[in-house]
Residue frames as a rotation matrix with the C-alpha (Angstrom) as fourth column:
UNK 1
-0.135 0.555 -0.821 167.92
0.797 -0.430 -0.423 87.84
-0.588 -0.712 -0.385 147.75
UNK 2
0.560 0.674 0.483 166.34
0.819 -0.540 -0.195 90.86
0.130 0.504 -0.854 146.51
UNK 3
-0.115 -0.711 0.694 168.23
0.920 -0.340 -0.196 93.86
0.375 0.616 0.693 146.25
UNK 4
-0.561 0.346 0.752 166.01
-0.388 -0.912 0.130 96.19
0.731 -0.219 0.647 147.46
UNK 5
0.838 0.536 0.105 165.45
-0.159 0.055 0.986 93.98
0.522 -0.843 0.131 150.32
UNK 6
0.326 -0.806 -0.495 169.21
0.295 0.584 -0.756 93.35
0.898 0.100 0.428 151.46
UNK 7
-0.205 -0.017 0.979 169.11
-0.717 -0.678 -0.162 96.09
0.666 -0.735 0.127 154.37
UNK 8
0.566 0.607 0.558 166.95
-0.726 0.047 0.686 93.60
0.391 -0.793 0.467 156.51
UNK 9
-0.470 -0.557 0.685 168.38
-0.627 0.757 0.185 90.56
-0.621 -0.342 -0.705 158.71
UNK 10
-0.716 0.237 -0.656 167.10
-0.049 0.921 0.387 87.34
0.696 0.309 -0.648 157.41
UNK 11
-0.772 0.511 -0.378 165.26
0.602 0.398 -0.693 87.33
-0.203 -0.762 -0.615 160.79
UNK 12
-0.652 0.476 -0.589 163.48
-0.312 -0.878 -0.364 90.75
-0.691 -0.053 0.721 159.64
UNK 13
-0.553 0.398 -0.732 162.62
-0.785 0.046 0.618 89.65
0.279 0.916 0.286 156.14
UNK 14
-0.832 0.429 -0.353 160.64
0.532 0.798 -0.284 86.09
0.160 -0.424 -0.891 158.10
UNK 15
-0.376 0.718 -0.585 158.67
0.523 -0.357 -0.774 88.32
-0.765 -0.597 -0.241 159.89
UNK 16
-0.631 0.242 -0.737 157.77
-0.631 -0.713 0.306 90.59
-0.451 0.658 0.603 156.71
UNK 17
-0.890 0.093 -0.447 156.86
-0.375 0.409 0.832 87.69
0.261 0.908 -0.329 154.98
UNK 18
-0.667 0.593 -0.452 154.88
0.743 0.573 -0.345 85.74
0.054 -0.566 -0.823 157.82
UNK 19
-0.721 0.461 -0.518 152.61
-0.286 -0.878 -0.384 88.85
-0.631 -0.129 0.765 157.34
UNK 20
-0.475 0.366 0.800 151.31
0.573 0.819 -0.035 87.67
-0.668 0.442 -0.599 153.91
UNK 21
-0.355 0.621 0.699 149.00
0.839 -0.119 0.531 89.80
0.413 0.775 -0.479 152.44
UNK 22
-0.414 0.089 0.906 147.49
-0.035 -0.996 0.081 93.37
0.910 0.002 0.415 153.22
UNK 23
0.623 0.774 -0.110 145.40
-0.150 0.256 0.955 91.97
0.768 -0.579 0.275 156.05
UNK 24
0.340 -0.703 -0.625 148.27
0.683 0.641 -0.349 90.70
0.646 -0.308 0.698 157.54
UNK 25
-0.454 -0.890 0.046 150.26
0.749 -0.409 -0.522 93.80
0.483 -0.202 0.852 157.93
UNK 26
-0.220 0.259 0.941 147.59
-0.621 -0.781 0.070 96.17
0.752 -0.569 0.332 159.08
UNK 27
0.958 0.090 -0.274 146.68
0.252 0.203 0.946 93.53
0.141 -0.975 0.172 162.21
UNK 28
0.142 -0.961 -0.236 150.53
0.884 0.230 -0.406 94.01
0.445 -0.151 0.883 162.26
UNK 29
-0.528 0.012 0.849 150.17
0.346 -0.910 0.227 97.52
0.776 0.413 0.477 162.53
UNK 30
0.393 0.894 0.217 146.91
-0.129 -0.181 0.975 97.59
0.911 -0.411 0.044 164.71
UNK 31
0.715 -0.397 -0.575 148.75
0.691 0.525 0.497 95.31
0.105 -0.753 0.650 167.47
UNK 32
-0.503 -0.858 0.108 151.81
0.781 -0.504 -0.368 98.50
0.370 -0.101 0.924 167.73
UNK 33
0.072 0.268 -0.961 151.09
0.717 -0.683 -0.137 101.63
-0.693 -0.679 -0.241 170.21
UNK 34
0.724 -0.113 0.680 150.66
0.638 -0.264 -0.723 104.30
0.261 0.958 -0.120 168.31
UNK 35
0.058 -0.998 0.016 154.05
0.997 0.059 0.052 106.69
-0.053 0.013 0.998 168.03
UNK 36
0.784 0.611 -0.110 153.58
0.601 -0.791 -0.113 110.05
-0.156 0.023 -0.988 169.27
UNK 37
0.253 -0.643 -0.723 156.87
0.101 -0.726 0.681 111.74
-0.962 -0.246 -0.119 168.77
UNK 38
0.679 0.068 -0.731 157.96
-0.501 -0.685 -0.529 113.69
-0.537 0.726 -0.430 165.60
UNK 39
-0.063 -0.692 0.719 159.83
-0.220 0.712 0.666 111.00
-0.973 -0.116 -0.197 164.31
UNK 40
0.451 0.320 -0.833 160.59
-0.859 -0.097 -0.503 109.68
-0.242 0.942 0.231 160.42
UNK 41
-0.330 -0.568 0.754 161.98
-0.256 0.823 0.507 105.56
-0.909 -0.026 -0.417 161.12
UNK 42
-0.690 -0.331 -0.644 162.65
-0.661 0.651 0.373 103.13
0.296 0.683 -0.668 158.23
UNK 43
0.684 0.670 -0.289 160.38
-0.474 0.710 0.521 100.20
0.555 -0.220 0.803 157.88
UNK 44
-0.335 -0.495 -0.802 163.44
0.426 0.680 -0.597 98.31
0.841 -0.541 -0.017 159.48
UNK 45
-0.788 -0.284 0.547 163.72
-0.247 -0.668 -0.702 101.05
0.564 -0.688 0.456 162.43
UNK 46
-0.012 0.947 -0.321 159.37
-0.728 0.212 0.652 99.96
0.685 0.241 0.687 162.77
UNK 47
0.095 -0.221 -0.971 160.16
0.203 0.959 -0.199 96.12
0.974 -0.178 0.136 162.75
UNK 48
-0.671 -0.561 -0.485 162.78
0.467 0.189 -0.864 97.11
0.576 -0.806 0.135 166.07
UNK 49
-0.846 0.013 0.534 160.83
-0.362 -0.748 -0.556 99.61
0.392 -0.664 0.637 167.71
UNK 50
-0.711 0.670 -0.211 157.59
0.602 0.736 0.309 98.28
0.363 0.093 -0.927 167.38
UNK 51
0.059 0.514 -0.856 155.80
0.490 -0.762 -0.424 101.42
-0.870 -0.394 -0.297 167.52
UNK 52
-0.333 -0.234 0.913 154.49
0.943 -0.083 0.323 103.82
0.000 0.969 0.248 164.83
UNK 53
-0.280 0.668 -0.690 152.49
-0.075 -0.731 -0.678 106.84
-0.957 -0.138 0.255 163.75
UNK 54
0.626 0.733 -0.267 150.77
-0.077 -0.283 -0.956 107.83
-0.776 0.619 -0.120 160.71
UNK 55
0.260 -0.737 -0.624 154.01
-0.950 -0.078 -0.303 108.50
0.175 0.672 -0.720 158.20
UNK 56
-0.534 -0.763 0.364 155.92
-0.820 0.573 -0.002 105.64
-0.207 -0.299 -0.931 159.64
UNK 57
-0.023 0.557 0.830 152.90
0.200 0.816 -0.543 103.01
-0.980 0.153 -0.130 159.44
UNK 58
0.826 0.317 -0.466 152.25
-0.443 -0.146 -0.885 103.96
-0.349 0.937 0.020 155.62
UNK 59
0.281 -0.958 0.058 155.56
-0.959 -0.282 -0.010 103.76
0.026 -0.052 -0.998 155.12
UNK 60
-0.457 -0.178 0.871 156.26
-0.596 0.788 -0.152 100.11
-0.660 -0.589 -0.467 156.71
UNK 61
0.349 0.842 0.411 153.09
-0.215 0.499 -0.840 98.85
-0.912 0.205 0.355 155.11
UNK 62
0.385 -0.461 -0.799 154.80
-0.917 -0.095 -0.387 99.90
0.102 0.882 -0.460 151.65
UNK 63
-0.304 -0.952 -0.025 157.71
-0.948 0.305 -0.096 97.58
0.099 -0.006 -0.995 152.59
UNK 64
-0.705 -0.329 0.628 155.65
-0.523 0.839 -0.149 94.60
-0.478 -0.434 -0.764 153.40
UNK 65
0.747 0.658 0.097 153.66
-0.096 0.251 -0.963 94.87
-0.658 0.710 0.251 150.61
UNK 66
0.154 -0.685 -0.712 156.93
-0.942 0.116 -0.315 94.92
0.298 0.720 -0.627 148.36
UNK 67
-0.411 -0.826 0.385 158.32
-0.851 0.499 0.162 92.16
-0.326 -0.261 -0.909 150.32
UNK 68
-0.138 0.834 0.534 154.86
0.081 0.546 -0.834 90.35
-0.987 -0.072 -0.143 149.66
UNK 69
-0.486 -0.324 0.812 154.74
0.661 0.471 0.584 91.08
-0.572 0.820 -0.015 146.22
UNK 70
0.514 0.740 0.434 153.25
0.831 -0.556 -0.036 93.96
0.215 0.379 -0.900 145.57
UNK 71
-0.265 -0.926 0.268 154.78
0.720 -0.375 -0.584 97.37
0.641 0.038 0.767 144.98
UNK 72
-0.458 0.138 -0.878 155.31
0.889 0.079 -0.451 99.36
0.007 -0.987 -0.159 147.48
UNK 73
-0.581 0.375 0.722 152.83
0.256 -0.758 0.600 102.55
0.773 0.533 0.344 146.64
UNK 74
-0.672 0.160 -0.723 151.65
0.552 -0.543 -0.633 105.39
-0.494 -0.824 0.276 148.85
UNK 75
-0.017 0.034 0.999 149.33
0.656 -0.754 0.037 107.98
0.755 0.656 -0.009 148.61
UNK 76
-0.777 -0.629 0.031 148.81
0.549 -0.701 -0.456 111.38
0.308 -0.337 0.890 150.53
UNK 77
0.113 0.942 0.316 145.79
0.924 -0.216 0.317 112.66
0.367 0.256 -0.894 151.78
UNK 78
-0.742 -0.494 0.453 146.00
0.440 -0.869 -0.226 116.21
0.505 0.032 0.863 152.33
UNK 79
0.334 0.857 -0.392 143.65
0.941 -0.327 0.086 118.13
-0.055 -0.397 -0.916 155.14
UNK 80
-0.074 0.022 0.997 142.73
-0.001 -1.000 0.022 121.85
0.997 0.001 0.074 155.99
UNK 81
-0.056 -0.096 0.994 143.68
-0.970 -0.229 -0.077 123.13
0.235 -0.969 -0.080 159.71
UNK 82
0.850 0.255 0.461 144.46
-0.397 0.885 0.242 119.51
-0.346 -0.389 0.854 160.51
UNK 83
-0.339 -0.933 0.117 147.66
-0.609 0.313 0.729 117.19
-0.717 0.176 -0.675 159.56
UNK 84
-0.015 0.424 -0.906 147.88
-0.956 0.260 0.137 115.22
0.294 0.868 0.401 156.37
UNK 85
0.253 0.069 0.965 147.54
-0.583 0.807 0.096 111.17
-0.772 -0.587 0.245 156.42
UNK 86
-0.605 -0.459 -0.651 149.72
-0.748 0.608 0.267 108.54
0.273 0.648 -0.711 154.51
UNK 87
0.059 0.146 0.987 148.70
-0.705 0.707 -0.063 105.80
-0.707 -0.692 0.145 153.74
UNK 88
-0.813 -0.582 0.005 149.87
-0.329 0.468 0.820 102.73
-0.480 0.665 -0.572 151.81
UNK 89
0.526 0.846 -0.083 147.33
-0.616 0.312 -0.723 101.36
-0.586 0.432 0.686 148.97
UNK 90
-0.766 -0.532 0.360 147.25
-0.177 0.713 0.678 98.26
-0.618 0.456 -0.641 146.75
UNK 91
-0.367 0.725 -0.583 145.19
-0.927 -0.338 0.163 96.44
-0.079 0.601 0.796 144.23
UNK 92
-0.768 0.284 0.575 143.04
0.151 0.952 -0.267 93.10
-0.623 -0.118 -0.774 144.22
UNK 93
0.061 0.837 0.544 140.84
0.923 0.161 -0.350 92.37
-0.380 0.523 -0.763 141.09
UNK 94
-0.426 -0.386 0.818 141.72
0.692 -0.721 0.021 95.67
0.582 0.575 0.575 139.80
UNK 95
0.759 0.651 0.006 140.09
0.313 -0.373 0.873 97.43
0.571 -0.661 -0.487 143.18
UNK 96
-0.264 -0.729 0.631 142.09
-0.315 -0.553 -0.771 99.86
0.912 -0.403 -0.084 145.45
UNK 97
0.541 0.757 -0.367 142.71
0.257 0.267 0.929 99.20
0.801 -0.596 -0.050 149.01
UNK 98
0.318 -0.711 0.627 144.40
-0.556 -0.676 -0.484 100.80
0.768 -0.195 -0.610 151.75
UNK 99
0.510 -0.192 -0.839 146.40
0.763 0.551 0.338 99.88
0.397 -0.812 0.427 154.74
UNK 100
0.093 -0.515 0.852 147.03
0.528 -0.700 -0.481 102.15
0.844 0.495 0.207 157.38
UNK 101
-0.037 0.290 -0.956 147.90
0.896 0.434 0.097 103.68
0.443 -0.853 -0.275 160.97
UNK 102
-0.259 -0.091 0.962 146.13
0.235 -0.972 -0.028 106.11
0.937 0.218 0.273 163.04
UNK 103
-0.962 0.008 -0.272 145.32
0.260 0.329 -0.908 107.36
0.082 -0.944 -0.319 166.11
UNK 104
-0.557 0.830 0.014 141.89
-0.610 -0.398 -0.685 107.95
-0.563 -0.390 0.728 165.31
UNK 105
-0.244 0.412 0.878 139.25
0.147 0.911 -0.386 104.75
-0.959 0.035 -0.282 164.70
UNK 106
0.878 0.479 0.007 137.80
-0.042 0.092 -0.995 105.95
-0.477 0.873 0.100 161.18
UNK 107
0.284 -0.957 -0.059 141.94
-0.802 -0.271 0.532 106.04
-0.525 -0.104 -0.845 160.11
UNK 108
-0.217 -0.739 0.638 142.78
-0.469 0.652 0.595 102.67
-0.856 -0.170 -0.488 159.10
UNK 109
-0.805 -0.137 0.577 142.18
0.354 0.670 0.653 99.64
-0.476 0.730 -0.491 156.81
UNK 110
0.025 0.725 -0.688 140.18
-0.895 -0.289 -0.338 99.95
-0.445 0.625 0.642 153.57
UNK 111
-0.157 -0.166 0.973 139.26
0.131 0.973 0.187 96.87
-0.979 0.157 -0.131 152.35
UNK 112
-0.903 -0.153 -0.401 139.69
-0.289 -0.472 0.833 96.82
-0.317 0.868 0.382 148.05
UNK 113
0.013 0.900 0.435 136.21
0.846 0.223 -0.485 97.27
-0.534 0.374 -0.759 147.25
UNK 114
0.367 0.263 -0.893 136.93
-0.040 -0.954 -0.297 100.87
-0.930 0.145 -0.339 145.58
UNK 115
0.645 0.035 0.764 137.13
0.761 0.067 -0.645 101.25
-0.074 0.997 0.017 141.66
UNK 116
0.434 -0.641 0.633 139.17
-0.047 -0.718 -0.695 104.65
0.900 0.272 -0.342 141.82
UNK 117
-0.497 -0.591 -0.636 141.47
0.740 0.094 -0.666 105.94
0.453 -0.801 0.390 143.87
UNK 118
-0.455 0.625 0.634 138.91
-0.683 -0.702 0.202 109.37
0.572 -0.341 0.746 144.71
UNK 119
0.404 0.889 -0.213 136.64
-0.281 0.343 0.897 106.86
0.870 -0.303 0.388 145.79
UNK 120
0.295 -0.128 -0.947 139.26
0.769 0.620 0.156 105.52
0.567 -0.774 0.281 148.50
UNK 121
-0.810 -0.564 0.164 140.12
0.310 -0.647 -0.697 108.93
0.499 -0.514 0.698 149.54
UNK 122
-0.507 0.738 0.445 136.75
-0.539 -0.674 0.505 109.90
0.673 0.017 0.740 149.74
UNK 123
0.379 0.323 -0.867 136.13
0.487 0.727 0.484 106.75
0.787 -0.606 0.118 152.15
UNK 124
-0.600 -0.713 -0.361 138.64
0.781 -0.427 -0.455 108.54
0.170 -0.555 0.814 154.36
UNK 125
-0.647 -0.287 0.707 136.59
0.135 -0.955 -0.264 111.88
0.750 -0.076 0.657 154.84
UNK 126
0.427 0.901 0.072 133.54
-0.079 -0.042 0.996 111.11
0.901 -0.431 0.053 157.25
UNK 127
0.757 -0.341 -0.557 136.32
0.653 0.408 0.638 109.80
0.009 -0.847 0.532 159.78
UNK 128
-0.335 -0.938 -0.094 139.14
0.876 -0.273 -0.398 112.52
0.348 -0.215 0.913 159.25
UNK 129
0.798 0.601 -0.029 138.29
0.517 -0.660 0.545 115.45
0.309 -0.450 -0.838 162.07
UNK 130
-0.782 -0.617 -0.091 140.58
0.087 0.037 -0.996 117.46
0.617 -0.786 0.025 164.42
UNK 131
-0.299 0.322 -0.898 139.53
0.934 0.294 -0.206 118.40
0.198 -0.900 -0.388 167.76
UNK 132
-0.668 0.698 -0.258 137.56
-0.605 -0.712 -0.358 121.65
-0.433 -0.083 0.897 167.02
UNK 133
-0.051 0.848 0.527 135.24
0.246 0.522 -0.817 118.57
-0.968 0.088 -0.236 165.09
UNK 134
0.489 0.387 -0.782 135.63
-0.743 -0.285 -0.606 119.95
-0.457 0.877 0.148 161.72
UNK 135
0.811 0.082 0.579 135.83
0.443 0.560 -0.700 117.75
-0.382 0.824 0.418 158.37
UNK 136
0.356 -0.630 -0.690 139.17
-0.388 -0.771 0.505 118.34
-0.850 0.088 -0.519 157.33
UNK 137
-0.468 -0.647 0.602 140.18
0.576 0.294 0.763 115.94
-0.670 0.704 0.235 154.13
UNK 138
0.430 0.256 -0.866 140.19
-0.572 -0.664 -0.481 118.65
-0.698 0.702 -0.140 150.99
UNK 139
0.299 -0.331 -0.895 142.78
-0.939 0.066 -0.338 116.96
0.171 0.941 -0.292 148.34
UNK 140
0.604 -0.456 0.654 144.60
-0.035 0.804 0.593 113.38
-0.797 -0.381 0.469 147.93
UNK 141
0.118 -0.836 -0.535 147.59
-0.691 -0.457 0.561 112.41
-0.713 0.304 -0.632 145.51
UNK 142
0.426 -0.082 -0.901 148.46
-0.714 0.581 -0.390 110.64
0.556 0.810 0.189 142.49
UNK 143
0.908 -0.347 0.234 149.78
0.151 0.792 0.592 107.10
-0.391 -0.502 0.771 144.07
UNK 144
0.431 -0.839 0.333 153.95
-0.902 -0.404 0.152 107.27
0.007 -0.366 -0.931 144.89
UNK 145
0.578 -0.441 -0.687 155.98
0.195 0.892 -0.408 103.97
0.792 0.102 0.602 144.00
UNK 146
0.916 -0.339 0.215 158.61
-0.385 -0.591 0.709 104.26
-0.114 -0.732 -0.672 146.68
UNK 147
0.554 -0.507 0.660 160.87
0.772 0.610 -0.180 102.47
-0.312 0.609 0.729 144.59
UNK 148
0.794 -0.404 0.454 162.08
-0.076 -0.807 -0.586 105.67
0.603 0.431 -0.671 143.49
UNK 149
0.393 -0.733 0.554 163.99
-0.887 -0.462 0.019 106.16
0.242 -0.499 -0.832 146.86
UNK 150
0.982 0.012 -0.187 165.36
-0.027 0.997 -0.077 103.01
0.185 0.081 0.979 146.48
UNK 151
0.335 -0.904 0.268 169.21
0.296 -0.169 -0.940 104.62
0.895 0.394 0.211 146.28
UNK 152
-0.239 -0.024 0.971 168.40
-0.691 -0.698 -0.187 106.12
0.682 -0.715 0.151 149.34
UNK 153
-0.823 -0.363 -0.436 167.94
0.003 0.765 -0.644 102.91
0.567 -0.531 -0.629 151.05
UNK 154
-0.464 0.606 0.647 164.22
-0.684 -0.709 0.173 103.66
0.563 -0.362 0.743 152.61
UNK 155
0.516 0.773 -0.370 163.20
-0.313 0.572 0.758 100.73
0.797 -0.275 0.537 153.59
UNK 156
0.709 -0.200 -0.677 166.00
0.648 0.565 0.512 100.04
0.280 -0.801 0.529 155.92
UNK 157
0.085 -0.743 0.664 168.43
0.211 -0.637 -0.741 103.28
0.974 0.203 0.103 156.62
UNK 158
-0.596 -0.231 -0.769 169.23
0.784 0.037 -0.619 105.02
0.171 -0.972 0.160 159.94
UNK 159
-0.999 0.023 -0.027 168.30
-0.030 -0.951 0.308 108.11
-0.018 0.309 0.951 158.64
UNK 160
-0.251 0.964 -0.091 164.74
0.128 -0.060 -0.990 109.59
-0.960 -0.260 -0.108 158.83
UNK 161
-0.557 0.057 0.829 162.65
0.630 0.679 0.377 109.79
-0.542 0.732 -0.414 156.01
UNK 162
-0.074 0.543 -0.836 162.11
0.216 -0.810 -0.545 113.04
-0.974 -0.221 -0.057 155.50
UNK 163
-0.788 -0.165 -0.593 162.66
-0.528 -0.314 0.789 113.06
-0.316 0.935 0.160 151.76
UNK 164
-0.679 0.690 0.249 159.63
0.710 0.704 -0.016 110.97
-0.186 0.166 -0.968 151.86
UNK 165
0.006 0.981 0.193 157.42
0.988 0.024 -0.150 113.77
-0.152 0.192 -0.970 152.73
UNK 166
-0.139 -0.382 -0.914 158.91
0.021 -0.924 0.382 116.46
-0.990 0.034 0.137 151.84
UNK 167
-0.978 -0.205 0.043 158.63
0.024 0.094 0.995 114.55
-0.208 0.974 -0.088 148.28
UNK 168
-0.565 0.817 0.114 154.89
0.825 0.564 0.045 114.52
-0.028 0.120 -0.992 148.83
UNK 169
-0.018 0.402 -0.915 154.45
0.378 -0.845 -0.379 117.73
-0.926 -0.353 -0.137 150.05
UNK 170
-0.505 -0.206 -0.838 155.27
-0.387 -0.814 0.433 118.59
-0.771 0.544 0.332 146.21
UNK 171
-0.920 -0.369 0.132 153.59
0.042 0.241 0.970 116.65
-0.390 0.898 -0.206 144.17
UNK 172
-0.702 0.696 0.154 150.21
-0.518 -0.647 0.560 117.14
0.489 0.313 0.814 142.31
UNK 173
-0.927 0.376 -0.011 146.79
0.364 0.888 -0.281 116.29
-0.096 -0.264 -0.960 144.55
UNK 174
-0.940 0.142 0.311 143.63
0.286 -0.167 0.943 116.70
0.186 0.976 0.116 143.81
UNK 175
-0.751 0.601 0.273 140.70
-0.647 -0.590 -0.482 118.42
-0.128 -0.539 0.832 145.15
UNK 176
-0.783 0.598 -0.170 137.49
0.564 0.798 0.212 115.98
0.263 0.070 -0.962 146.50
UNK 177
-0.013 0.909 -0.417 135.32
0.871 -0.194 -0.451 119.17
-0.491 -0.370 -0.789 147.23
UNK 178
0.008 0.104 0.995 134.07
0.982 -0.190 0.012 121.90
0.190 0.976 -0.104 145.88
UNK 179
-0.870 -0.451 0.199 134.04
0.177 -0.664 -0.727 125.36
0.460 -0.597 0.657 147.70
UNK 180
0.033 0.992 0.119 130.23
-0.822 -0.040 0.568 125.64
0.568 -0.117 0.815 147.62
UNK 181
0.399 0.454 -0.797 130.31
0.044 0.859 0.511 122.21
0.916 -0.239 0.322 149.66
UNK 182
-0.605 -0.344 -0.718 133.13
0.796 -0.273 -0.540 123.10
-0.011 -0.898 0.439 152.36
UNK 183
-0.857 -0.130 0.498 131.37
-0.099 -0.908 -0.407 125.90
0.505 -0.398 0.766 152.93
UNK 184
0.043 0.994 -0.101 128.32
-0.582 0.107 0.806 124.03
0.812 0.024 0.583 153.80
UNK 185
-0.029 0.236 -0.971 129.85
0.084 0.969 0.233 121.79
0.996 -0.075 -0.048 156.10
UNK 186
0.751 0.633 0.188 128.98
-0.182 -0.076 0.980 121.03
0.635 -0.770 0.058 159.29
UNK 187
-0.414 -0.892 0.180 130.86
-0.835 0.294 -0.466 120.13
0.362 -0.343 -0.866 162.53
UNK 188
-0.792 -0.010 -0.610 131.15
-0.026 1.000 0.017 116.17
0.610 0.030 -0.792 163.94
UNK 189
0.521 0.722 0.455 128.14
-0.589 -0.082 0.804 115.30
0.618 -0.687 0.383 166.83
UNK 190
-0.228 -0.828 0.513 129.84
-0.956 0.092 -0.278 114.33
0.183 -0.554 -0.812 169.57
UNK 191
0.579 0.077 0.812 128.83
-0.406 0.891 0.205 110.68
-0.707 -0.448 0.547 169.30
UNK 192
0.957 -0.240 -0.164 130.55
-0.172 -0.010 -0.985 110.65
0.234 0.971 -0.051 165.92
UNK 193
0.230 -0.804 0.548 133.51
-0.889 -0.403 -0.218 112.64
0.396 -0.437 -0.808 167.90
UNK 194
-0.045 -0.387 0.921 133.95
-0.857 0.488 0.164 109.77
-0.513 -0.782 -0.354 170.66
UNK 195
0.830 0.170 0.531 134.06
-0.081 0.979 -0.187 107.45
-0.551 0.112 0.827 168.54
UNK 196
0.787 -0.617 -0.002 136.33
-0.046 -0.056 -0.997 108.51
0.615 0.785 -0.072 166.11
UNK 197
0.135 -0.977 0.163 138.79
-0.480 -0.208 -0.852 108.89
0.867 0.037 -0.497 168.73
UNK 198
0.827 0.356 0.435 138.79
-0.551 0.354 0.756 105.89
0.115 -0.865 0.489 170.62
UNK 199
0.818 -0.573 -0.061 141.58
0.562 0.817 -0.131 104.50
0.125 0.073 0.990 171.66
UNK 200
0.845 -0.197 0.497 143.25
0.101 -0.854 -0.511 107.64
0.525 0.482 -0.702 171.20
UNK 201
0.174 -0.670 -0.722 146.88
0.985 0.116 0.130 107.79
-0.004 -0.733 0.680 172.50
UNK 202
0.700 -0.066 0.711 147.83
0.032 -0.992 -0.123 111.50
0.713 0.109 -0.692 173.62
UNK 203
-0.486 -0.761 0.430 151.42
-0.030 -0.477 -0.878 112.98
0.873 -0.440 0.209 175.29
């Protein structure tokens, strides 16, 4: 067995696998409620609960893209008046794609049809609003092996994972607008609005 998969049961690491392939894990993903409490679980913690949120799904995805063969890389998108969004990315044919869970519809999967990584952040910005309607994605991040926190057991601890984003919160990301453009922008039309946030789960 892998090393840096030894945390899981045998029964856990089936089910990781029986995913397969990015597609896999975000229907995996989709099919979970989203997870509204302030919370930082372990992909293992995931698996049990079956429930996520935004950190935690990125997160997960990582892990079952490692387990799947592929490493387990994040990136960060970074908003203004608005929370940031993880989300796990991979590569097919040398093309980025993302996997990822939110509670708003424009949020999720990117199939790998994108040449850079700007370009997949920048897929991300027509759908990322809050609920005054403004356009909030400004910056995204160099991709994050999580391999790093391998010592730290991330993929299966008790412990939250707050050195996760606390490790994002520092590293360098990179601006997808210019000031002359945010100042130009508009807010959502409210068919735009009700869509983006179908499904929405709220407290």
């Amino acid at each position: 067995m892998n090393n840096s998969h030894s945390g899981f049961t045998s029964a856990e690491l089936r089910k990781l696998r029986s995913l397969k392939d990015p597609h896999g894990i975000q229907r995996f993903l989709d099919d979970q409620p989203y997870h509204l409490a302030d919370t930082a679980w372990s992909p293992q913690r995931v698996l049990r609960e079956n429930t996520s949120h935004c950190f935690e799904g990125a997160t997960f995805a990582a892990a079952a893209l490692r387990v799947n063969g592929y490493p387990p890389l994040v990136i960060d998108l970074e908003a203004e008046h608005d929370t940031d969004h993880v989300v796990a990315v991979f590569k097919h044919n040398s093309h980025w794609g993302a996997i990822s869970k939110s509670n708003y519809s424009g949020l999720c999967h990117r199939e790998p049809v994108y040449r850079t990584l700007r370009e997949l952040a920048m897929s991300f910005f027509e759908g990322y609003f809050n609920l005054r309607r403004e356009r909030t994605l400004r910056t995204f991040s160099r991709p994050v092996n999580l391999a790093r926190f391998d010592q730290l057991h991330w993929m299966t601890t008790d412990q939250p994972l707050w050195f996760i984003a606390e490790y994002l919160f520092t590293i360098r990301h990179f601006p997808l607008l210019k000031p002359s453009m945010k100042r130009r922008l508009h807010r959502l039309d409210d068919r735009s609005f009700r869509a983006g946030c179908l499904g929405r789960a709220e407290k």
